[in-house]
LUMZA-913835 format. One line per 4 residues: number of its first residue (from 1); their letters; for each residue x, z, y of C-alpha. Coordinates in Angstrom, 3 decimals. Example, Ala and Ser with C-alpha at 12.3 -4.5 7.8 and 13.67 -1.06 7.14 Angstrom:
% LUMZA-913835
1	AS	12.300/7.800/-4.500; 13.670/7.140/-1.060 $
***
This chain:
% LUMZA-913835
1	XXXX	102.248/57.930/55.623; 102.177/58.837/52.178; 100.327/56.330/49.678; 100.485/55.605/45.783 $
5	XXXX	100.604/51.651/45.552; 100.530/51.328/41.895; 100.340/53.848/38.561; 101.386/52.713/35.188 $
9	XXXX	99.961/53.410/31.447; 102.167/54.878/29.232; 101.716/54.588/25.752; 104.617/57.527/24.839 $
13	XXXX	102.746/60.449/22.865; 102.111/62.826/25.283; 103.164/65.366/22.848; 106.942/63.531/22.761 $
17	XXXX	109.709/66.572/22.438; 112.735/64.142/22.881; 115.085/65.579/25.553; 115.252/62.239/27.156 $
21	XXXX	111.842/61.525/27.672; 110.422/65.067/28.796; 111.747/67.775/31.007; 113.759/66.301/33.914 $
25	XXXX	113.594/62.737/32.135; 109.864/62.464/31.969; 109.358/58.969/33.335; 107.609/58.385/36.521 $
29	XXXX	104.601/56.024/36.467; 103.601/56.190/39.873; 105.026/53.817/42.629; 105.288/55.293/45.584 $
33	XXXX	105.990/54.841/49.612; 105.952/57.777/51.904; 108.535/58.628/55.049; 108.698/61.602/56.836 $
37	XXXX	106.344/62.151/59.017; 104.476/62.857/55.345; 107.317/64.238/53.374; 108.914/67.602/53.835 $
41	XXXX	112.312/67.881/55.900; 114.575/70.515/55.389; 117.039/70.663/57.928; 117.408/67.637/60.401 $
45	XXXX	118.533/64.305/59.343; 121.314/62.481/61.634; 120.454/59.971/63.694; 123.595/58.100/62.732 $
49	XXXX	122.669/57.533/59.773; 121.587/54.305/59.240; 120.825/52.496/55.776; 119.560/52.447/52.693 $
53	XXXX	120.561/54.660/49.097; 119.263/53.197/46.101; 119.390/54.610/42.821; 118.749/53.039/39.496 $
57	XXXX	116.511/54.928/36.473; 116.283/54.166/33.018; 112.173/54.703/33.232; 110.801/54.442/29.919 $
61	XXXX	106.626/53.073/29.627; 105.721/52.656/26.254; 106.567/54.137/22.220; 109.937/52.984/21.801 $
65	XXXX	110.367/50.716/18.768; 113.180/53.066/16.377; 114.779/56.126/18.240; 114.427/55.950/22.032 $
69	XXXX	118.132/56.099/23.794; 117.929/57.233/27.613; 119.691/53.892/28.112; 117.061/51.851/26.638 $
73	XXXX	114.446/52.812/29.155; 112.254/50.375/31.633; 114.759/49.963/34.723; 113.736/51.671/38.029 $
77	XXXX	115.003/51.733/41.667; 114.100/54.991/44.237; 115.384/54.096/47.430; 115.275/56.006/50.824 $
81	XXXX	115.712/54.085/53.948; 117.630/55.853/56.902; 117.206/55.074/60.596; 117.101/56.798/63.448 $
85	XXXX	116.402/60.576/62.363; 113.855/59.120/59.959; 113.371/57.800/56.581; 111.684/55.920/54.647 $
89	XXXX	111.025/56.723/50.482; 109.782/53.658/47.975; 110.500/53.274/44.318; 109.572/50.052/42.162 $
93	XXXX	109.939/49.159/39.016; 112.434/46.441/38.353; 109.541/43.998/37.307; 111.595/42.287/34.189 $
97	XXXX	110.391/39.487/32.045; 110.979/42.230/29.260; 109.013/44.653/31.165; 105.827/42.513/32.061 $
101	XXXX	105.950/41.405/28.562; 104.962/44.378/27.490; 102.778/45.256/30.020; 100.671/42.651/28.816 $
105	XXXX	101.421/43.540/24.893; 100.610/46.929/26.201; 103.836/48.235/23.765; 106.831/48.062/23.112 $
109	XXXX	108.309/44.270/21.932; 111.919/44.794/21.829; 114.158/47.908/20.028; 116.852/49.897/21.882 $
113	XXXX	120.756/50.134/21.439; 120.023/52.512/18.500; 117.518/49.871/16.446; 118.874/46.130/17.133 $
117	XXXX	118.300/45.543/13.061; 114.234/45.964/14.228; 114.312/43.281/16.353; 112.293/39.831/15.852 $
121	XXXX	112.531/38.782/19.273; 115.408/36.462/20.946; 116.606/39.824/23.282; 119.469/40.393/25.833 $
125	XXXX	122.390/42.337/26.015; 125.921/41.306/24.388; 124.414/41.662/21.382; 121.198/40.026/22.040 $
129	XXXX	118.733/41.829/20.504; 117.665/44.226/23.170; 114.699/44.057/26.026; 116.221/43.211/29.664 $
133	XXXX	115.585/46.526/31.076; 117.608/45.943/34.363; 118.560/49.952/34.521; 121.336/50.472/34.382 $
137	XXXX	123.718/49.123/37.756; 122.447/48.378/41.388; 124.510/46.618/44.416; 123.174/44.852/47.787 $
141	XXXX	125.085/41.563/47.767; 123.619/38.657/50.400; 120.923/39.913/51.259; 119.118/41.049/48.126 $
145	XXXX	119.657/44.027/45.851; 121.034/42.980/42.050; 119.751/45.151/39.340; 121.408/44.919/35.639 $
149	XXXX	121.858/46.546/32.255; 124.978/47.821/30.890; 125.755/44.868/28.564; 124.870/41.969/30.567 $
153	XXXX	120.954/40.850/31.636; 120.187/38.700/33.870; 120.882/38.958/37.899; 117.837/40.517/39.280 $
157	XXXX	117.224/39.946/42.980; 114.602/42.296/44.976; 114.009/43.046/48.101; 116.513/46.132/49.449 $
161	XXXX	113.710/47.265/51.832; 110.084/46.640/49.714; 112.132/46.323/46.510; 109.777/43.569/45.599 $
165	XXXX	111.375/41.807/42.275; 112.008/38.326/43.697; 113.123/37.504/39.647; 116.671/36.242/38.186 $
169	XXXX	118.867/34.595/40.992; 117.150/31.534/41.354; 120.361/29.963/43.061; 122.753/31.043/39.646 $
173	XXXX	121.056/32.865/36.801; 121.010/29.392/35.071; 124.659/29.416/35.443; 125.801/32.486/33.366 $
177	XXXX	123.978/32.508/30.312; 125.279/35.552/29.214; 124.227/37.320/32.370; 125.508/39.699/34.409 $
181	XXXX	127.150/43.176/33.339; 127.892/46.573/35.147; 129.955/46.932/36.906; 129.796/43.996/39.339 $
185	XXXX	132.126/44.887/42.733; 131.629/43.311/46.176; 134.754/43.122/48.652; 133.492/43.995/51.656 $
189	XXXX	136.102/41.638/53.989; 135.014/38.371/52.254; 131.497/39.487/50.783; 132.372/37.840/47.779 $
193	XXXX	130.980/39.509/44.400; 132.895/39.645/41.517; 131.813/40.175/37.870; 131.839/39.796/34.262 $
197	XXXX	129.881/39.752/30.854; 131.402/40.367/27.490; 128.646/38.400/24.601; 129.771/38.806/20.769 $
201	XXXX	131.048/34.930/20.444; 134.615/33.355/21.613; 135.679/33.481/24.390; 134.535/37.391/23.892 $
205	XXXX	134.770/37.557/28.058; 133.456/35.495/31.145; 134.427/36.324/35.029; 132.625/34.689/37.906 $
209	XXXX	132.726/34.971/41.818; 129.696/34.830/44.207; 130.425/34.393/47.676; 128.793/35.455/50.613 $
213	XXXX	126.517/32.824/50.644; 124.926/33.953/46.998; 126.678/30.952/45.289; 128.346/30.973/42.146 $
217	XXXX	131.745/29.649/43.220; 133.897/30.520/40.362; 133.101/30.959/36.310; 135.366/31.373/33.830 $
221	XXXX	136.447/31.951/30.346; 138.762/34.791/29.448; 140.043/34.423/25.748; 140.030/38.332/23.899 $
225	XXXX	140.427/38.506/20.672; 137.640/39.406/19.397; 133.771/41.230/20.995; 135.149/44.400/23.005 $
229	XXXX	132.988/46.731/24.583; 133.915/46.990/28.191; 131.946/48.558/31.023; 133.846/48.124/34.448 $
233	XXXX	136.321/45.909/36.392; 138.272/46.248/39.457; 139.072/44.100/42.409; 141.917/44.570/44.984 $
237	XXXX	142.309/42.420/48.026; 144.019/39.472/45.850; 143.566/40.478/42.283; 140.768/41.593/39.571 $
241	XXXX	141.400/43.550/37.107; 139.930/43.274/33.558; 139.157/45.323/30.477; 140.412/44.847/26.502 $
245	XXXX	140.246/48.540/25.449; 140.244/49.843/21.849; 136.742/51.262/21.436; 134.765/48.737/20.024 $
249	XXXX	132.475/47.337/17.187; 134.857/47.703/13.509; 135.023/43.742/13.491; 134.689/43.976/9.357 $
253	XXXX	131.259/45.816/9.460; 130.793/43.308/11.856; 131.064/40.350/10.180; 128.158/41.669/8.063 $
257	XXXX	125.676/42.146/10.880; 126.783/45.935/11.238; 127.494/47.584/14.450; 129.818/50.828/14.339 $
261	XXXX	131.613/51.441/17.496; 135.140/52.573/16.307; 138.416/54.082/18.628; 141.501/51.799/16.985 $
265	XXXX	143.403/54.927/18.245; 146.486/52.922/17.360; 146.025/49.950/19.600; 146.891/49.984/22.974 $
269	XXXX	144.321/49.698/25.803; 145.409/46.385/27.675; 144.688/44.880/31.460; 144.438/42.060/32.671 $
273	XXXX	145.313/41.401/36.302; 144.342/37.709/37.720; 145.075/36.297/41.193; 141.215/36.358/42.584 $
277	XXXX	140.377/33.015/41.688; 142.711/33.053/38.849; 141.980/31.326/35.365; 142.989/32.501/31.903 $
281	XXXX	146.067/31.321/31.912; 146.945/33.182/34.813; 145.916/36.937/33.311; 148.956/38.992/33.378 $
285	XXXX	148.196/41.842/30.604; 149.078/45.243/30.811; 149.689/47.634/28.027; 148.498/51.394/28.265 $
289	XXXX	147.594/54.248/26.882; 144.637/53.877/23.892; 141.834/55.008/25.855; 138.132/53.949/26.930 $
293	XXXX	137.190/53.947/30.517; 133.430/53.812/31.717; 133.945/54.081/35.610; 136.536/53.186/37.837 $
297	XXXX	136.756/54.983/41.296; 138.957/52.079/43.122; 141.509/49.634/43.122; 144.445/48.798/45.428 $
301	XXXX	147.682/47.325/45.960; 150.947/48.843/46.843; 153.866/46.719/47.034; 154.530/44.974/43.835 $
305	XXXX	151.795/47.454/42.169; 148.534/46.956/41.611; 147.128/50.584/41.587; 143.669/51.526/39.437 $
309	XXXX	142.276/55.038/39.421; 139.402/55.763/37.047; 138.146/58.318/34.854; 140.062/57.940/31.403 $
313	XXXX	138.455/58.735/27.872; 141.360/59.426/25.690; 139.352/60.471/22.498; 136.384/58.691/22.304 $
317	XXXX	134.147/59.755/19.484; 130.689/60.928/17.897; 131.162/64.643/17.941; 130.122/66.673/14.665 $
321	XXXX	127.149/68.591/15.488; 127.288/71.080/12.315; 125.182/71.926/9.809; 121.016/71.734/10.678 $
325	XXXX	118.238/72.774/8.878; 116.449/70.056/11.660; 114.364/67.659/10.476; 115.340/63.602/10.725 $
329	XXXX	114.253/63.543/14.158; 115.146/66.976/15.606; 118.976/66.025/13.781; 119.186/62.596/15.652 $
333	XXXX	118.295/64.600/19.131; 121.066/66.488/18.568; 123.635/63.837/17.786; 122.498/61.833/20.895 $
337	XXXX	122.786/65.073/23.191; 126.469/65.961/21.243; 127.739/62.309/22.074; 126.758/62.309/25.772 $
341	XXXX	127.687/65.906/26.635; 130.739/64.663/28.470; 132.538/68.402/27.178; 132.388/66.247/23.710 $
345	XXXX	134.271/63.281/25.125; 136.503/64.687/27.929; 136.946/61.913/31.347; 139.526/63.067/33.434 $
349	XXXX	140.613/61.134/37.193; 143.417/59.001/36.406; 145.653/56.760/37.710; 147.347/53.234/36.118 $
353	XXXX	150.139/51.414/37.916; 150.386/47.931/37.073; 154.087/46.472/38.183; 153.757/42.684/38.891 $
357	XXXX	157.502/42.456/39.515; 158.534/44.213/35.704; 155.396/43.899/34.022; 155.151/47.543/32.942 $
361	XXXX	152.542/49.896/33.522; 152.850/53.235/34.897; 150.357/56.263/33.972; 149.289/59.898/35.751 $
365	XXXX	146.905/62.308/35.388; 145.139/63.105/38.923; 142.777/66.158/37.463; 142.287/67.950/34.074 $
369	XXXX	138.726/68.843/35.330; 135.975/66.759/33.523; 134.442/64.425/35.930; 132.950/60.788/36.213 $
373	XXXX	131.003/58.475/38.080; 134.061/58.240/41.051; 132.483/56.833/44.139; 133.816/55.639/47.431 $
377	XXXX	133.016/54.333/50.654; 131.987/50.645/50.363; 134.284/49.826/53.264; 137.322/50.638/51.522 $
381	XXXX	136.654/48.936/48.256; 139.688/47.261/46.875; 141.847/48.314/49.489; 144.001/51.930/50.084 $
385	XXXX	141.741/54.380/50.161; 141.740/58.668/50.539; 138.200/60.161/49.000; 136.528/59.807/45.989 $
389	XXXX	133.448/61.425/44.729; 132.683/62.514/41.420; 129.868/64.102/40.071; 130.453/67.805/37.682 $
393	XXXX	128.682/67.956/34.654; 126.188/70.138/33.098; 127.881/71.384/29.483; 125.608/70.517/26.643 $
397	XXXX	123.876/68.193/28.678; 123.440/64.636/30.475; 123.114/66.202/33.853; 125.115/66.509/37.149 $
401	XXXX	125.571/69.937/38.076; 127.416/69.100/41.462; 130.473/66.752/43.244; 134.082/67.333/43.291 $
405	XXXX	135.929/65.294/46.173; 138.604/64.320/45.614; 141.690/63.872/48.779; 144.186/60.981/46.887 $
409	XXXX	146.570/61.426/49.694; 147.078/65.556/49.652; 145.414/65.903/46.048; 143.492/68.726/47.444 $
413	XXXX	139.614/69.119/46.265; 136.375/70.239/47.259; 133.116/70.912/44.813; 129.736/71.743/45.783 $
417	XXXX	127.418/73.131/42.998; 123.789/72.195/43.406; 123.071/75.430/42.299; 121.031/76.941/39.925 $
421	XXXX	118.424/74.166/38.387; 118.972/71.683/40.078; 120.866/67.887/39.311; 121.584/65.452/41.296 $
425	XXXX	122.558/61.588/40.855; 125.629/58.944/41.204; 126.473/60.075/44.855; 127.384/57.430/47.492 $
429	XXXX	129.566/57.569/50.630; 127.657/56.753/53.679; 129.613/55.847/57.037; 127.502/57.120/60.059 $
433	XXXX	127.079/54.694/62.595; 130.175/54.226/65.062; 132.894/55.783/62.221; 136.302/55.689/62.539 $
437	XXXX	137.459/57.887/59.873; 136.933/57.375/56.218; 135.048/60.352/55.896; 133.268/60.157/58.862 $
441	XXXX	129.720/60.279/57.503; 127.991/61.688/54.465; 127.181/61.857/50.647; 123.967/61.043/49.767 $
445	XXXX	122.226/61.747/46.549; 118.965/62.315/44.692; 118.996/65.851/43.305; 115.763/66.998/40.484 $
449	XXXX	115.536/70.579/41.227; 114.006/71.994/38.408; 113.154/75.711/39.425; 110.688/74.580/42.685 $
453	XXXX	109.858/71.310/39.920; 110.226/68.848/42.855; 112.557/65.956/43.462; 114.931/65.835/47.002 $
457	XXXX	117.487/63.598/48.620; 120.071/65.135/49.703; 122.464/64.137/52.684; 125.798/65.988/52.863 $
461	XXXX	128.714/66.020/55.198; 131.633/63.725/53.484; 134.274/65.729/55.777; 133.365/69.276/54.070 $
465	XXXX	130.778/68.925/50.789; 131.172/72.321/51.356; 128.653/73.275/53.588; 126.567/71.693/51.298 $
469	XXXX	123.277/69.979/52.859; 122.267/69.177/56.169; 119.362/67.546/55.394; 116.961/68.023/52.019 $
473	XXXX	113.985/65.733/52.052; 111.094/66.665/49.425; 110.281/63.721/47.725; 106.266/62.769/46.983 $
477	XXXX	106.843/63.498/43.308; 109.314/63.913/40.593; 111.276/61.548/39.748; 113.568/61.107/36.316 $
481	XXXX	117.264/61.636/36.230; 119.212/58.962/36.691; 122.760/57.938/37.440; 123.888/54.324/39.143 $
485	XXXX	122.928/54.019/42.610; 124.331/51.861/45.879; 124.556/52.408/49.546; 123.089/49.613/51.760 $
489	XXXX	124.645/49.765/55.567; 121.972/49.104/58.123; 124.295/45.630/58.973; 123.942/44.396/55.069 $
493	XXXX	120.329/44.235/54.560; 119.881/41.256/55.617; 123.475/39.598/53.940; 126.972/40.075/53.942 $
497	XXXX	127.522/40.813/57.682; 129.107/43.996/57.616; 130.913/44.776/61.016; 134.514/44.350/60.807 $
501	XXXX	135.161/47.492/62.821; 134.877/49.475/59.875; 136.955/47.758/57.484; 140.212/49.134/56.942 $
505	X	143.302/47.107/58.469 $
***
């Protein structure tokens, strides 16, 4: 079965040269569904593994309004759907009020992150003047997959096996009306969600709990002081950990309606661990090093500590990119490409020990090697854990060149390079069926492989990324580079159910 359910108009020039919306970002505008007795196997997929990856794509359809960002584009999900020795391939887009807007303005309504000044609609976003793309984060929680953008949007539910857009959580949306940020983290034990959003008015931060059931069960207010700019949290077995780090808006420029994102190099990052449930009077903050931190790989607790490791930013800046002869355009390319190039703004594996006994914080650097997106196996979320994957960047560029794993218990590593070409995507940790040890099962991820100018999934053994894959599946066309993404086990498609055999003790 291969079949093309639905193809899109695009309105961007088809003579576009921005680096984010050709080559291996060119937006797909076909949606798709195709398994494999249609699509191309290489190798032979296992028959223990059972689920469903899901990435999320920043998918741009129309002329942007102001310079296009990659993270201002239309939100869409690829999934591939594992059972048996089979699978399954669909992608959707996330079907956004912002998005069938302008499907039926047949343009572009709202401006991106670089343009809020052009907007004249009411938008979304902590500072609420951009379209609800939904593209950026993607987790299964009860049932239902929940798509958001980075600075809050709100919860959207779709199907995890058509990916059918079901719309904002009709049982809660109307509850958080500042939405729902990445990175929202779900404990696998209780199948309780946890999340935030940070909006640019007092109390600057809001934390919430869904259970199992998909209600909202807790909702509160956590007093900052003043809009921060924060992008993850973390959750142990009894605590959550929150975000008040130094890289934020210059609060004088804005006052006057101006947004500059500024490193106050000389404040310390701060974190604030609450009991679960906790209020804000029951934060206990935590002083570190000045830093910014995009992803964290995990969260645990070890005696008195409370143990977070995460890629740290310890510079966080808009690299110079020299002298140009480039025109307006060509120049603002460059910039954009400079400040993403993660060789511009260095993120390391790192590791924070919060005492809850002393109140101080410990610090260590795990690895000098640049790396981000840390990933591991749902079933270990918030408690001890041994592997993390990261993905290895591209230099120059906003691309994935491979995975590092990382062992936390012998600090030994393994990388696999995609090899020449080709890029893959967030990675996640897949348990086959029947595991008993953490890495018993395999990384999954969407590679773009540029020299054949196709689009795989890969699946790769956890226990040795070395060997690189056992399975390559040719996708029915090429899809755009993307980054979040979320593994689905066969028992959570249908809700929080996962089988307590392979939860940690």
């Amino acid at each position: 079965m291969q079949q093309i359910l639905n193809t899109y108009p695009s309105t961007i020039a088809s003579d576009s040269d921005h680096p984010f919306l050709t080559g291996l970002f060119t937006p797909a505008m076909q949606e798709w569904v195709a398994d494999t007795d249609s699509m191309r196997v290489i190798g032979e997929l296992p028959k223990d593994l059972s689920g469903i990856y899901v990435r999320n794509t920043h998918n741009q359809v129309h002329e942007s309004i102001g310079m296009y960002h990659p993270f201002d584009g239309d939100g869409m999900l690829h999934a591939m759907h594992f059972e048996n020795g089979r699978a399954t391939y669909r992608n959707r887009f996330v079907q956004t009020t912002g998005f069938l807007a302008e499907q039926a303005a047949g343009r572009s309504l709202w401006p991106g992150m670089l343009a809020p000044h052009l907007g004249a609609r009411r938008g979304w976003g902590s500072i609420g003047a951009m379209k609800d793309n939904a593209g950026t984060d993607v987790k299964c929680h009860a049932g239902k997959l929940i798509a958001s953008m980075s600075q809050g949007s709100e919860p959207w539910r779709l199907d995890p096996i058509s990916l059918e857009t079901l719309g904002p959580d009709a049982d809660w949306a109307r509850l958080v009306p500042d939405g729902v940020a990445s990175h929202y983290k779900i404990d696998p034990e209780t199948g309780e969600m946890m999340f935030f959003n940070y909006p640019e008015k007092p109390p600057y931060l809001n934390y919430g709990i869904v259970d199992k059931h998909n209600r909202l069960v807790h909702y509160v207010p956590i007093d900052l002081p003043g809009a921060r700019w924060p992008h993850d949290l973390g959750i142990t077995k009894n605590y959550t950990i929150l975000h008040d780090l130094p890289f934020f808006f210059d609060p004088a420029l804005l006052a006057k309606g101006q947004r500059k994102v500024t490193f106050f190099r000389e404040m310390p990052a701060r974190f604030g661990v609450l009991p679960r449930h906790g209020d804000n009077a029951q934060v206990r903050w935590f002083e570190g090093r000045p830093c910014h931190i995009l992803h964290l790989a995990n969260c645990y607790e070890d005696g008195d500590e409370v143990v977070m490791d995460g890629c740290i930013m310890t510079n966080p800046h808009k690299p110079a990119v020299g002298e140009s002869n480039a025109d307006g355009r060509q120049a603002a390319y460059a910039r954009m490409r400079a400040h993403l190039d993660k060789y511009n703004n260095p993120t390391m594996m790192y590791r924070w020990r919060f005492n809850m006994a002393t109140g101080t914080t410990h610090e260590e650097l795990i690895d000098d090697e640049i790396t981000e997106f840390p990933m591991v196996s749902n079933d270990y979320v918030g408690r001890p854990y041994r592997y993390s994957f990261n993905v290895l960047y591209e230099k120059g560029e906003w691309l994935f060149r491979g995975l590092k794993r990382y062992d936390m218990q012998t600090r030994s590593t393994q990388r696999l390079e995609y090899g020449k070409g080709c890029f893959g995507s967030e990675p996640q940790s897949a348990r086959r069926v029947g595991a008993t040890a953490e890495d018993d099962g395999y990384v999954i991820t969407f590679v773009n492989n540029a020299v054949d100018e196709r689009s795989e999934c890969w699946v790769i053994p956890a226990s040795d990324i070395t060997q690189g894959p056992l399975a390559r599946i040719i996708l029915p066309h090429r899809i755009s580079a993307g980054t979040h993404s979320a593994w689905v086990e066969s028992d959570r498609i249908q809700g929080e159910a996962r089988d307590p055999r392979y939860l940690p003790a």
